[in-house]
N, C-alpha and C positions, 0 to 999 in steps of 0.2 A: 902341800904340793904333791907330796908320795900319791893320792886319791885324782888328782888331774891328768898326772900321765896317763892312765891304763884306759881312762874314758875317749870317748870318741863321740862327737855330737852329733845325733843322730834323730834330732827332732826334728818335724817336717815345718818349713815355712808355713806362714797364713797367708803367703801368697799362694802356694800350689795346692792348698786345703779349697781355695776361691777360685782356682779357676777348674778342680778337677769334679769337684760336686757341685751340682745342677742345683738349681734353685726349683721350690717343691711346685712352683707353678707351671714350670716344663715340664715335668713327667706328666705322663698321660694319663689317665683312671683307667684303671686295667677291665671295669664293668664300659665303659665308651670306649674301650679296645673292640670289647666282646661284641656290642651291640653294632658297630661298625662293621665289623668282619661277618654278622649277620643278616645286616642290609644289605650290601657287596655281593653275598652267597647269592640272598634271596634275586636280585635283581640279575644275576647270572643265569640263573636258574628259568626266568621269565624270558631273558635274550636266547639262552637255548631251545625253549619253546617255540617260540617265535619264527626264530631261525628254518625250522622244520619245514619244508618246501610242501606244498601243499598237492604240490602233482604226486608225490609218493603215496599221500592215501587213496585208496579205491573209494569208488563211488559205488559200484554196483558191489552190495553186501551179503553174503548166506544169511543165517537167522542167527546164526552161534556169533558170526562177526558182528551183525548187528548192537546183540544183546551187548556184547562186551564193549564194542565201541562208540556208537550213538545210547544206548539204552544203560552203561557203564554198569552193566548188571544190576539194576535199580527193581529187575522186575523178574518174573522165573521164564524161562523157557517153555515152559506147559500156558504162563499166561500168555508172551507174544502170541504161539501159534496160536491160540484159542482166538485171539484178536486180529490176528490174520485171516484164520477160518472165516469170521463174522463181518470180514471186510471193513475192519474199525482202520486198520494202518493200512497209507499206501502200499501195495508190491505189484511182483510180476508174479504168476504162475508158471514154472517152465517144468510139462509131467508133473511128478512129485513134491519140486524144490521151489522154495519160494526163496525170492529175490527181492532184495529193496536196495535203493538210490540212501546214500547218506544225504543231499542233499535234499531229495523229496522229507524224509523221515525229520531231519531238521529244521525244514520248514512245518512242518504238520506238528510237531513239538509247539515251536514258537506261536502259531495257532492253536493249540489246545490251551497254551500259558495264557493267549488274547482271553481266551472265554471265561478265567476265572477271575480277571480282573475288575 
């Protein structure tokens, strides 16, 4: 009896072992965490896009806007003018500077893509 007293019972029930741990088919795969929170990002990412009011872009472009914007610097500076020079892309001449329409340049794209089809 002396070894009874000084103890104290301090083992946990198997009722609160069951109802405090999750059965392993509830937790989540922490890789289907990731890949979720990567779908979410990305589809956020495309409504931001989207979103983007279309009246904020200019239409009428310098050559330096052009390139970076319609032409996503795909091509050099020395080539557009060369190809303005020769009257290959739509623009305007005004003096010195030349001018193009994002939507002319967009369409004339979409047209260039017809002919190598």
């Amino acid at each position: 009896m002396r070894g009874s007293r000084g103890r104290t019972n301090r083992s946990i029930s198997p009722a609160v072992i069951v109802h405090t741990a999750q059965p392993a088919e509830h937790q989540p795969d922490p890789s289907q965490l990731i890949q979720k929170l990567a779908q979410e990002m990305a589809q956020a990412l495309i409504q931001q896009q989207q979103v983007q009011p279309v009246q904020n872009r200019r239409n009428t472009l310098t050559v330096k806007e052009a390139l970076e914007e319609v032409f996503e610097n795909s091509i050099s500076e020395y080539k557009l003018y060369s190809m303005l020079r020769a009257g290959t892309i739509p623009h305007v001449k005004i003096g010195a500077k030349y001018l193009l329409r994002r939507d002319t340049l967009e369409a004339w794209l979409r047209q260039q893509e017809q002919g190598y089809r």
